[in-house]
N, C-alpha and C positions, 0 to 999 in steps of 0.2 A: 620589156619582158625579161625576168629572171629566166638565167641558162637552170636547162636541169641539174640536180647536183651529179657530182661524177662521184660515184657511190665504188665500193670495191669491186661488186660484181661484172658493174658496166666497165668497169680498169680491165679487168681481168679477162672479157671476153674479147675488147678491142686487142687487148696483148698477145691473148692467143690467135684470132683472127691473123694479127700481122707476123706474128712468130711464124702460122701454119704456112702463110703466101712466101716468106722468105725460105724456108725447109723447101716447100713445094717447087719455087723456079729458081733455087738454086741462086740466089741473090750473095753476092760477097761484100764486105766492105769496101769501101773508094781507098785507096792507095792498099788496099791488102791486108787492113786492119782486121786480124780475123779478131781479135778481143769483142768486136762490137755488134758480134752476127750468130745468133744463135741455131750453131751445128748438130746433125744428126752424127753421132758415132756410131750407129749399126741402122743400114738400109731396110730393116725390118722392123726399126722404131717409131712409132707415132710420133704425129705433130704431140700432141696432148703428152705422152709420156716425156718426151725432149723440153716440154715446157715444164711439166714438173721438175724435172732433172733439172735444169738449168735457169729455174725461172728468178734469179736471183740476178741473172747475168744482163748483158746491154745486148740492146737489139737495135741494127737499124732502120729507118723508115720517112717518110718524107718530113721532109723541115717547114718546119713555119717560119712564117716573118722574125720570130725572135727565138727560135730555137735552133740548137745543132742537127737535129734530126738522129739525136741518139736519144735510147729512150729507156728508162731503167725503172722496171718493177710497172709500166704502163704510164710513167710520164717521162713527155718530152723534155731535157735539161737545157736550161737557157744560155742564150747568151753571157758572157762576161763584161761584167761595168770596168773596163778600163780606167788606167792613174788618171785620166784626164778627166775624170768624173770628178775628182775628187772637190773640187770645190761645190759638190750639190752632196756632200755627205756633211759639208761644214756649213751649210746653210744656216742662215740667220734665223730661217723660221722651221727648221727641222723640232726643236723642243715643243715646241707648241703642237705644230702637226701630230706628231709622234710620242710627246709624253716621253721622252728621254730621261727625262729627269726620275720618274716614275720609275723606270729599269735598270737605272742606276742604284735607287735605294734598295732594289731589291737585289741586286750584287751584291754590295757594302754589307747588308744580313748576311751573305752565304759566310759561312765556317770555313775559311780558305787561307794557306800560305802561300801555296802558288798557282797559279792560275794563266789562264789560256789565252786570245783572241783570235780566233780562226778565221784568217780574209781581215785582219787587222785596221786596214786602209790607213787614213791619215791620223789612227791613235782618238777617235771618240768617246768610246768609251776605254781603252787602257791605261790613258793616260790618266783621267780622276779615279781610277781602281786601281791603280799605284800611289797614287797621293794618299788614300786610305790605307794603304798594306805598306808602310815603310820598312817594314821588319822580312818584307814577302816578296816574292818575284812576279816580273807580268812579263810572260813571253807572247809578244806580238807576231803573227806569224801572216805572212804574206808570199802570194808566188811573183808578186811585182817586185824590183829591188827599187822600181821610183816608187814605192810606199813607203818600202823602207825607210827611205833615206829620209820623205819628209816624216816621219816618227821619229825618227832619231833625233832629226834637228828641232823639233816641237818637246822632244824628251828633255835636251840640252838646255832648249831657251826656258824650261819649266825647272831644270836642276834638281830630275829624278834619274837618278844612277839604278835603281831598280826597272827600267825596261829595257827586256833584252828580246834585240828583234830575232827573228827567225827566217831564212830565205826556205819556204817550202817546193815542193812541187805538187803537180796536178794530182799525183797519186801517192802521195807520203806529205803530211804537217813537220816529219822530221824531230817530234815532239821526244825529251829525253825520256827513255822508257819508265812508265811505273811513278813519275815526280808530279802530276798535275793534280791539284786539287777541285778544280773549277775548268772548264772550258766551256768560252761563250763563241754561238755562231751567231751572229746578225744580218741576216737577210744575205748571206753567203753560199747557205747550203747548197739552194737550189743551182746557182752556177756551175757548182760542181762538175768536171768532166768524169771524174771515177771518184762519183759518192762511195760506192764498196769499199775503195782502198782507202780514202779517204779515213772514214768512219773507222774501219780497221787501224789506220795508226793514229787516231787517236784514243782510240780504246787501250792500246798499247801505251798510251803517253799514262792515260788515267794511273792512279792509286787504286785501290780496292775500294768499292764503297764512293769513288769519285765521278761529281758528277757530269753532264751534256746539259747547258743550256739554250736550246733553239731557238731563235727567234726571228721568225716568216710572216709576210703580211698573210691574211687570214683568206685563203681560196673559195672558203664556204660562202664567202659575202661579196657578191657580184658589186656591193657598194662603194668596195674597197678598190680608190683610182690608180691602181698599178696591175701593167699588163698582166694579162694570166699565167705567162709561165714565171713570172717573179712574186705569186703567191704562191703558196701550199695548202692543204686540207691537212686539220688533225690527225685526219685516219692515216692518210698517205705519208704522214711524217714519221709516226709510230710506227705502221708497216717495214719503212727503211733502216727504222734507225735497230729495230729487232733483228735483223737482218744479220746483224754483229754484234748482238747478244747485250747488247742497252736496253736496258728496264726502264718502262715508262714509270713516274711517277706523277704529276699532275701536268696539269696545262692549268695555265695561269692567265684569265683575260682581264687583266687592268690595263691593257695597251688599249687604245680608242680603233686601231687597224690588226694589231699585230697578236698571235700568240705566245704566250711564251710559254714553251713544253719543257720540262724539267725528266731529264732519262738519268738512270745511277747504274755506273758499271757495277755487278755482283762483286761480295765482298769473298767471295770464295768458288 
């Protein structure tokens, strides 16, 4: 049986449901994190107004088997694929599965001098999108420094002096303000611990007119063999990514699993 789809409204009433019970009994974060528990600032304010007010913010609630049990905008955010993953990001049969090749040529089109990789890992895609940009920069950005390093040494044995890694954090890419022409996310977003902040400096990385390209296995397709919190839906991806004021402009489905949603920061 296909799961029903999880449509905005049903996001939005489980959200408030769980927002009301947390306001209601007075629930805090585990070590005191108040960032991730959405507060009433006047005891006179509705669950419902406090969610308007704040409904952009993290809320928390029970964890699933692959999730943190923080939950931003009505979904829960996954686990992180650890360095040690990294030899199932270099799989033999990843092109084929995945149509890599396919999303690459669609990089190589984009109108780009420098460009992004957010969640970088072992350089799959940065590395042949600096082979094509010799003139252009690829900042790889990872919060692992073991990513880093094997990028670097895959950079070296490849004898491209144009990738320049980046050590981000959970809530800052760290990205240099205003210089990005292109930044690409790959199946990264949804790990995210503060998609907000996230999203926010790279928005600040961007150029005017530069753009987000997202790429998530497709949540809408129960067919699609990766657990549900490491898909996303259309809707829910736009939802977030307007969030910090990125303009959807298409979704692109030439991937056999995956989306790929194209957002452009305003050119003014």
């Amino acid at each position: 049986m296909i799961p029903k789809r999880n449509t905005p409204l049903r996001r939005f009433t489980e959200f408030a449901l769980s927002s009301a019970l947390l306001i209601a009994f007075g629930c805090a974060a585990p070590n005191g994190s108040a960032d991730t528990r959405l507060a009433v600032s006047n005891v006179d304010e509705s669950p419902a107004a406090a969610l308007s007010r704040q409904g952009s913010e993290y809320v928390l609630g029970d964890a699933t088997i692959d999730g943190i049990g923080k939950y931003y905008m009505g979904r829960e955010i996954s686990h992180v694929m650890g360095h040690l993953g990294a030899g199932w990001l270099e799989r033999d049969t990843r092109e084929q599965e995945e149509r890599t090749d396919l999303l690459l040529d669609f990089l190589f089109r984009q109108d780009a001098g420098v460009v992004a990789d957010i969640g970088v890992g072992t350089g799959y895609f940065a590395l042949p999108w600096a082979q094509r940009l010799p003139e252009g920069r690829v900042l790889g950005v990872d919060i692992q420094p073991e990513m880093l390093d094997i990028l670097t040494t895959r950079a070296q044995q490849s004898r491209l002096s144009n990738v320049e890694p980046i050590l981000g954090k959970i809530d800052d890419p760290n990205l240099p303000p205003g210089e990005v022409d292109v930044v690409l996310i790959v199946d990264a977003y949804h790990e995210f611990s503060h998609p907000r902040e996230m999203m926010a400096g790279i928005v600040r990385g961007l150029t005017p007119g530069g753009r987000v390209v997202l790429v998530e296995y497709r949540g809408e397709d129960a067919f699609v063999p990766i657990k549900e919190l490491h898909k996303m839906t259309e809707e829910q991806a736009i939802l977030e990514l307007a969030a910090v004021g990125l303009e959807w402009v298409a979704t692109e489905d030439f991937l056999p699993q995956q989306h790929v949603l194209v957002f452009r920061k305003p050119s003014s």
